[in-house]
C-alpha positions in Angstrom: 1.2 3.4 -60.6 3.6 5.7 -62.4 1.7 8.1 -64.3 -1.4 9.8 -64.9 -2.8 7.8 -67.4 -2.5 5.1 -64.6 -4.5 7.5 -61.9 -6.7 8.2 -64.3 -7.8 4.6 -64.8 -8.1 4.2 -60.8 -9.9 7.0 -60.6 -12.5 6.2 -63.3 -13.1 2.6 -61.9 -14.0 3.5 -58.7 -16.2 5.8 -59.9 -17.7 3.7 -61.3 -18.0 1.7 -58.3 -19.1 4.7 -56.3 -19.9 8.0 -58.1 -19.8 10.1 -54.6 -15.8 8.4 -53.7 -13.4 10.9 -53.0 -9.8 9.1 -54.6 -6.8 11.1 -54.0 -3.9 9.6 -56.0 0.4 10.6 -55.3 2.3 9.3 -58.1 5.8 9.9 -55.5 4.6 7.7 -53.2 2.5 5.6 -55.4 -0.3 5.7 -53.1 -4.3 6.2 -53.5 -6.7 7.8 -50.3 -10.3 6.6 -51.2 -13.2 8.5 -49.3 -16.3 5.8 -49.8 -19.2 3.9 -48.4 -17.9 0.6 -50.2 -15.8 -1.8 -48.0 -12.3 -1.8 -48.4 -12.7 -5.2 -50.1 -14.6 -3.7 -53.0 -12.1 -0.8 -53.0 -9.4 -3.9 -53.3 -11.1 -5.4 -56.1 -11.5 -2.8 -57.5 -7.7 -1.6 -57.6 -6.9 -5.5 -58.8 -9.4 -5.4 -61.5 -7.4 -2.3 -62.9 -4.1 -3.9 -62.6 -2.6 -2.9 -59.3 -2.1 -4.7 -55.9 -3.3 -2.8 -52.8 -3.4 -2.8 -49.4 -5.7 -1.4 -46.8 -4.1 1.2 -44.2 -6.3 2.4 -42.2 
């Protein structure tokens, strides 16, 4: 994740996913916060189906 284009195409697909999903994205650290009722699975599937590798911190 390096630029906005990229958070923008995170963003979007989890919206989709989950319209009510609060995603909070910083391109310095290259990390996304997710507020949802989706598992962190779907979140993860979700990230890999855009492209990017993830990892659950929690």
């Amino acid at each position: 994740m390096s630029c906005g284009h990229c958070t923008a195409a995170i963003t979007k697909k989890i919206a989709a996913l989950d319209p009510s999903a609060i995603v909070s994205t910083d391109l310095d650290r290259r990390t996304v916060e997710v507020e949802t009722r989706q598992t962190g699975t779907a979140i993860a599937q979700t990230m890999k189906a855009v492209g990017y590798a993830s990892e659950l911190l929690t």
